[in-house]
Backbone as CSV, one residue per row, in Angstrom:
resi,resn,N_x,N_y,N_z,CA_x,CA_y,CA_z,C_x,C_y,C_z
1,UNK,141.789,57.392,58.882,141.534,56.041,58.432,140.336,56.061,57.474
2,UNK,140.286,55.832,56.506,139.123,55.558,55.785,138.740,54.225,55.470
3,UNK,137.482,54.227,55.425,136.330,52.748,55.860,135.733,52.431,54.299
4,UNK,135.794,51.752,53.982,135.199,50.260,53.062,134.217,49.372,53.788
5,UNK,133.391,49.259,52.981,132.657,48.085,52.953,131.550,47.727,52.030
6,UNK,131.222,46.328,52.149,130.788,45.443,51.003,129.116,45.285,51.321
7,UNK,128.390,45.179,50.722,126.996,44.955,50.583,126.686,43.789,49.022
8,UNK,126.168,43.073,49.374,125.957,42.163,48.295,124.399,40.929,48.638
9,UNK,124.205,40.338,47.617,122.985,39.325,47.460,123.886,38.272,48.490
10,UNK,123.199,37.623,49.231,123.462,36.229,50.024,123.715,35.314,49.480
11,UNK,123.051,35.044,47.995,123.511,33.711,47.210,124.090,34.758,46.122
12,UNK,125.046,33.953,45.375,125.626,34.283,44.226,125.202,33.332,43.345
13,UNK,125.149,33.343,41.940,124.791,32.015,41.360,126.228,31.457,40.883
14,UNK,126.524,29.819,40.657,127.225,29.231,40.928,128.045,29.992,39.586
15,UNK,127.738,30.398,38.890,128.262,30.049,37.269,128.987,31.616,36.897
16,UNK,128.548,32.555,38.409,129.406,34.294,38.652,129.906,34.146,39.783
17,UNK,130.283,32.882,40.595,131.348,33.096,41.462,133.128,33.531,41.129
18,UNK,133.413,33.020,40.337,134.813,33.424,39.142,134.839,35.109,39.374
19,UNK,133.637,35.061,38.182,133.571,36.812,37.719,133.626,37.398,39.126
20,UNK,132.385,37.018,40.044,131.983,38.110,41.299,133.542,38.099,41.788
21,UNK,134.353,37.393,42.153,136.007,36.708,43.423,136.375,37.649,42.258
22,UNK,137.045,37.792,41.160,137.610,38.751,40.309,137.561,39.903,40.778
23,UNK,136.557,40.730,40.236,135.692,41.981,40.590,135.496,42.180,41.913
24,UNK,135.340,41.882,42.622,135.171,42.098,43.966,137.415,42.501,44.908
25,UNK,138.257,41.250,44.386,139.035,41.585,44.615,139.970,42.852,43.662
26,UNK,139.748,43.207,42.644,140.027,44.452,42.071,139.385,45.511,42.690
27,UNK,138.087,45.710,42.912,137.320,46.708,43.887,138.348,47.050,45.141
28,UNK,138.901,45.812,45.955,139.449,45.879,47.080,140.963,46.586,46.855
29,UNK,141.741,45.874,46.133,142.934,46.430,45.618,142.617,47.503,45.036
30,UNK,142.099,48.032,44.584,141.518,49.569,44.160,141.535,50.610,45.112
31,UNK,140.792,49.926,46.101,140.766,50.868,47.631,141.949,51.185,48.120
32,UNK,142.510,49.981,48.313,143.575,49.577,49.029,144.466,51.155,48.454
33,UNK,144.991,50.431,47.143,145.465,51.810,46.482,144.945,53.411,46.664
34,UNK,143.724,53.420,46.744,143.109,54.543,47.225,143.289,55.313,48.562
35,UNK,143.897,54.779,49.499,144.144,54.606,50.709,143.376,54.033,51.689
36,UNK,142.461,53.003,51.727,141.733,52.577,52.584,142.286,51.570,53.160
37,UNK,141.863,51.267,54.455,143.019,50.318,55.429,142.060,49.781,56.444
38,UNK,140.589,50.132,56.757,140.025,49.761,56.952,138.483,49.286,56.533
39,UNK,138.025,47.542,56.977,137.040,47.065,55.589,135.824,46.597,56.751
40,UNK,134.870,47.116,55.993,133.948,46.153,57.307,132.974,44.892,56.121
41,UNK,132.654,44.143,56.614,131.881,43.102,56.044,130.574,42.479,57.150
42,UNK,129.681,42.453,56.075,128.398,42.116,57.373,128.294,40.682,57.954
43,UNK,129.742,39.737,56.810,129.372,38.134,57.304,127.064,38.108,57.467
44,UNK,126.891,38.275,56.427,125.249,37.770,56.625,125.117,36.946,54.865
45,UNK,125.702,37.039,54.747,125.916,36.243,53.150,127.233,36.129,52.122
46,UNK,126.940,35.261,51.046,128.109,35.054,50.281,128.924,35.817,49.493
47,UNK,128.531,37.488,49.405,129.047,38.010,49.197,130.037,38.536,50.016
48,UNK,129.120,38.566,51.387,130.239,39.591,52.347,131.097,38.247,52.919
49,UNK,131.104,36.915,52.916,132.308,36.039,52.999,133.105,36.061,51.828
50,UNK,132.931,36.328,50.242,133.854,36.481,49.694,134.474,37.889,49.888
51,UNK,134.165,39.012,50.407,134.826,39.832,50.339,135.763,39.568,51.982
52,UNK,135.194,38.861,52.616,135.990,39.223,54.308,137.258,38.347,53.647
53,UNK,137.184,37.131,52.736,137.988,36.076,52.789,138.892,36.422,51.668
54,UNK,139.494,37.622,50.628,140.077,38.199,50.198,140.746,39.257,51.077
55,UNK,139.751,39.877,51.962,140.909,41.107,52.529,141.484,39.971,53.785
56,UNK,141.403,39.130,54.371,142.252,38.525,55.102,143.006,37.986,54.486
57,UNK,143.144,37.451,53.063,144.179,36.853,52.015,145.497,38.119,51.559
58,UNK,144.699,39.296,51.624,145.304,40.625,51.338,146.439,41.020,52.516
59,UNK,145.934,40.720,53.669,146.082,41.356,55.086,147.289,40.331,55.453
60,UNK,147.316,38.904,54.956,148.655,38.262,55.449,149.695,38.624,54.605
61,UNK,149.224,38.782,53.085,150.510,39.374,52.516,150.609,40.677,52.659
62,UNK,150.197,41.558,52.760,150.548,43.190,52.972,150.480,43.481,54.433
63,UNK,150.123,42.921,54.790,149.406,43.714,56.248,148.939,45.226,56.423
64,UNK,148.970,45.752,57.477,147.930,47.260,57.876,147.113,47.058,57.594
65,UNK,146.158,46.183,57.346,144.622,46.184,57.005,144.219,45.743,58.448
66,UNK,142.634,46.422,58.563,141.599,46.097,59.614,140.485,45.586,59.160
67,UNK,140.169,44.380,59.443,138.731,43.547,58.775,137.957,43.436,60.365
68,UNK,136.698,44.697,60.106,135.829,44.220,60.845,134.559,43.635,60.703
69,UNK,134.082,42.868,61.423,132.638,42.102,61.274,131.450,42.862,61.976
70,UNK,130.634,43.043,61.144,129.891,44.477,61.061,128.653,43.120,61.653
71,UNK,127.977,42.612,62.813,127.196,41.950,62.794,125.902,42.596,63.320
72,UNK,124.625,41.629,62.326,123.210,42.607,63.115,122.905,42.305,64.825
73,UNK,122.968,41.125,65.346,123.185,41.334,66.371,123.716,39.474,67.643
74,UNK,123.882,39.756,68.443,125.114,38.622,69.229,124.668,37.075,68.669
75,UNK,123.677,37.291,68.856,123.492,35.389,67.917,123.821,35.202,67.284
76,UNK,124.115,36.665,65.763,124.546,36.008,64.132,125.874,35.217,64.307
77,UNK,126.543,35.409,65.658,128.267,35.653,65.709,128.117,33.815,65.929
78,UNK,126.920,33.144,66.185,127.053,31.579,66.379,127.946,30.838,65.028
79,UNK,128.738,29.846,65.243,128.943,29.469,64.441,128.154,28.636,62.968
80,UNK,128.651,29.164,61.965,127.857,28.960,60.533,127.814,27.947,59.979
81,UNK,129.610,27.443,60.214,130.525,26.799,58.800,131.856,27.068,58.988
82,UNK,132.562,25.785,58.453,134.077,26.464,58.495,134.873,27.665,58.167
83,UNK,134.148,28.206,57.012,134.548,29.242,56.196,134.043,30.606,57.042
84,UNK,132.639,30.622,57.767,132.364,31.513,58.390,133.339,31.512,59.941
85,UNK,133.714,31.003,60.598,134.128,30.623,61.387,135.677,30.864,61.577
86,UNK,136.506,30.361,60.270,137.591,30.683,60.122,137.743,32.633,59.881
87,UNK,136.771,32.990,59.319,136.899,34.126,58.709,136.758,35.246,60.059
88,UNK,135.826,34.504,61.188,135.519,35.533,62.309,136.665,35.262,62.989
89,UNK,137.895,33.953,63.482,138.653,34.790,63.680,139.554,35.537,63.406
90,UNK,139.764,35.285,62.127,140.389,36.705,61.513,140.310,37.928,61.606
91,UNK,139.034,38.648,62.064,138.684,39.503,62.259,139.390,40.608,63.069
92,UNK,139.491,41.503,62.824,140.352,42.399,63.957,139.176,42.977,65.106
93,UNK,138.218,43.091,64.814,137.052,44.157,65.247,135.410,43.588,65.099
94,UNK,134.824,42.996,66.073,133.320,42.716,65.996,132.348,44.288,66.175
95,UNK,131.590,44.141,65.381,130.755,44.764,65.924,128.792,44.531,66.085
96,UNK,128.414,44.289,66.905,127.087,44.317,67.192,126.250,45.412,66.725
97,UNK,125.370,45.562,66.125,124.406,46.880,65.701,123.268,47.266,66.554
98,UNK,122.488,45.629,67.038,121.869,45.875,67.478,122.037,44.875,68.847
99,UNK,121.804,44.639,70.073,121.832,43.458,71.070,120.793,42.418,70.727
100,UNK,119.899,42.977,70.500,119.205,41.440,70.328,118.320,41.732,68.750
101,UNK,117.651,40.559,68.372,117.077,40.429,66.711,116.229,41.256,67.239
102,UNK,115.613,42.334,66.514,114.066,42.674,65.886,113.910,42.713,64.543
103,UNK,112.942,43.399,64.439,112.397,43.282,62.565,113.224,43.594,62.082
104,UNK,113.788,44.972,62.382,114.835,46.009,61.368,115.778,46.367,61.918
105,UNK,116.514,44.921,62.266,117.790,44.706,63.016,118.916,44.799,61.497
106,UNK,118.350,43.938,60.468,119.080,43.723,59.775,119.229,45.138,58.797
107,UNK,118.119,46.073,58.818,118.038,47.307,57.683,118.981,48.229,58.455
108,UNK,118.788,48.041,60.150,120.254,48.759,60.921,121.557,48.399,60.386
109,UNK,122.013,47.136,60.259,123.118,46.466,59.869,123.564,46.797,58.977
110,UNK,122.787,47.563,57.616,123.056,47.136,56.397,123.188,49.251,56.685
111,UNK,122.801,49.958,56.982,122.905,51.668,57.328,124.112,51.742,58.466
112,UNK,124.507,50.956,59.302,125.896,50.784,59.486,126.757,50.810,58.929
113,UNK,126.899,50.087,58.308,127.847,49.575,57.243,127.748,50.613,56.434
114,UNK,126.949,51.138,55.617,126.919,52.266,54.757,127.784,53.852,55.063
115,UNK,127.269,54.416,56.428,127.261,55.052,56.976,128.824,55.442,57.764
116,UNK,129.061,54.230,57.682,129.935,54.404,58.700,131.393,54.270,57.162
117,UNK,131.526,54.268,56.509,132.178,54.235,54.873,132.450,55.007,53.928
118,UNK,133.065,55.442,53.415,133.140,56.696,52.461,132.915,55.524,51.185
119,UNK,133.618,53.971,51.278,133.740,53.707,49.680,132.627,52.280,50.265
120,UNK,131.412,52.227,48.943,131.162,50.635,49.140,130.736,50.101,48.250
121,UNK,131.288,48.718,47.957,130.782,47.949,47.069,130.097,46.512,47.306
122,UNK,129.279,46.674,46.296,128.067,45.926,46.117,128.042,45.422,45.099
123,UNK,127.465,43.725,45.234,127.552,42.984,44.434,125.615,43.141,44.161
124,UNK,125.326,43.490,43.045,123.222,43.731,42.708,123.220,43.262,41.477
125,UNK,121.869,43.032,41.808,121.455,42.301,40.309,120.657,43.274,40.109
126,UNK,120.023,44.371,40.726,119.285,45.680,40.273,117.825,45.421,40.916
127,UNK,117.745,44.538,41.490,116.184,44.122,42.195,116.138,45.367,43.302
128,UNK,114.727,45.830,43.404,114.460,47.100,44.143,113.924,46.679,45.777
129,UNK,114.433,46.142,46.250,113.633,44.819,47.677,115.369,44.252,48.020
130,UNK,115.062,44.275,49.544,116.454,43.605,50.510,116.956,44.820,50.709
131,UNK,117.856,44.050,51.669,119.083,44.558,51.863,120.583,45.048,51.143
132,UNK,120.672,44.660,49.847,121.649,45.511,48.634,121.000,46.296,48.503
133,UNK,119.780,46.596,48.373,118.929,47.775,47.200,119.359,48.814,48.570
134,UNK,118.812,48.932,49.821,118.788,49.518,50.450,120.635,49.838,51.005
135,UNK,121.568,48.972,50.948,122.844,49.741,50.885,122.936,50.576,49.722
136,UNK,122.602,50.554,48.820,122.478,51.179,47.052,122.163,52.699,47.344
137,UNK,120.923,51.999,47.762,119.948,53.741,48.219,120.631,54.291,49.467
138,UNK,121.425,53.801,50.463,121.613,54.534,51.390,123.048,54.950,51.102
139,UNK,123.672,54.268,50.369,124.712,55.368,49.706,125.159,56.538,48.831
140,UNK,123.820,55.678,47.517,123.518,57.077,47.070,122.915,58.545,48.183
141,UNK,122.128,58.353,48.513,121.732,59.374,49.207,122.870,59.866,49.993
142,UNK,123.032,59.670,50.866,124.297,59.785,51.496,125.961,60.208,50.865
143,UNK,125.848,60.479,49.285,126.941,60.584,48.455,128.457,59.920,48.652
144,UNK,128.353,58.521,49.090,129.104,57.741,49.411,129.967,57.418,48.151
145,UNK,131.020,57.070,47.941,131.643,56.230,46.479,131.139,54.710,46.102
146,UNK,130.478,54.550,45.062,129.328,53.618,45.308,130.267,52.897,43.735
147,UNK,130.622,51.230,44.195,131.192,50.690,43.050,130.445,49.681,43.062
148,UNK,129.891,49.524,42.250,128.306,48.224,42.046,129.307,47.593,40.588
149,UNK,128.932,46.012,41.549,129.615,45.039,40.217,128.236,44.464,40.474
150,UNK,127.976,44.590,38.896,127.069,43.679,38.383,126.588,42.085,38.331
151,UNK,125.417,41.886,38.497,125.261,40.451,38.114,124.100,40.290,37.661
């Protein structure tokens, strides 16, 4: 089985949601084609809901896909929003990183997700701080397949 997953900024700006939903679903269909069948998403921002809410759009028309929710830890799983909400139960697979919040609950979350992936894409604007920079760096290092759509 090979693993996907998405790392991206929490806000998108309103005026690259188009471009990012484009690019982001070519990334996926890319994989897909590549053979990947399983996707994890961190649900901690608007990137990783546009990517969970394409591969479940993917997953009713094709099926064999596995969308899991890669979460930092049991509280994030409270409800958000409709969109977050609808999207968790879609989910095939929760996962917890850590049981409860500490500081670097979320830098676990985000080396999960990396780690646990051969392919990931990331939505960066190139800022060296957060949680993208550090999926960036922990894939490079790690010689992961690293597809960065720009913003």
């Amino acid at each position: 089985m090979k693993i996907c997953c998405c790392a991206g900024h929490r806000e998108i700006p309103a005026d690259k949601i188009e471009y990012v939903t484009r690019e982001i679903r070519h990334e996926i269909e890319q994989a897909i084609e590549d053979g990947f069948t399983h996707f994890i998403s961190g649900f901690t921002g608007q990137t990783d809901l546009l990517f969970a809410s394409i591969i479940t759009v993917i997953k009713e028309d094709k099926g064999g896909l596995f969308l899991e929710a890669a979460l930092p830890y049991p509280k994030r799983r409270k409800p958000k929003g409709p969109l977050y909400n609808e999207l968790m139960e879609k989910c095939d697979g929760v996962k917890f990183v850590s049981q409860e919040y500490s500081r670097d609950c979320y830098m676990l979350h985000t080396r999960y997700k990396v780690l646990e992936s051969e392919r990931v894409i990331t939505v960066y604007d190139g800022r060296e701080d957060g949680g993208t920079f550090q999926a960036v760096r922990f894939a490079r290092v790690n010689e992961k397949d690293l597809r960065i759509i720009p913003l």
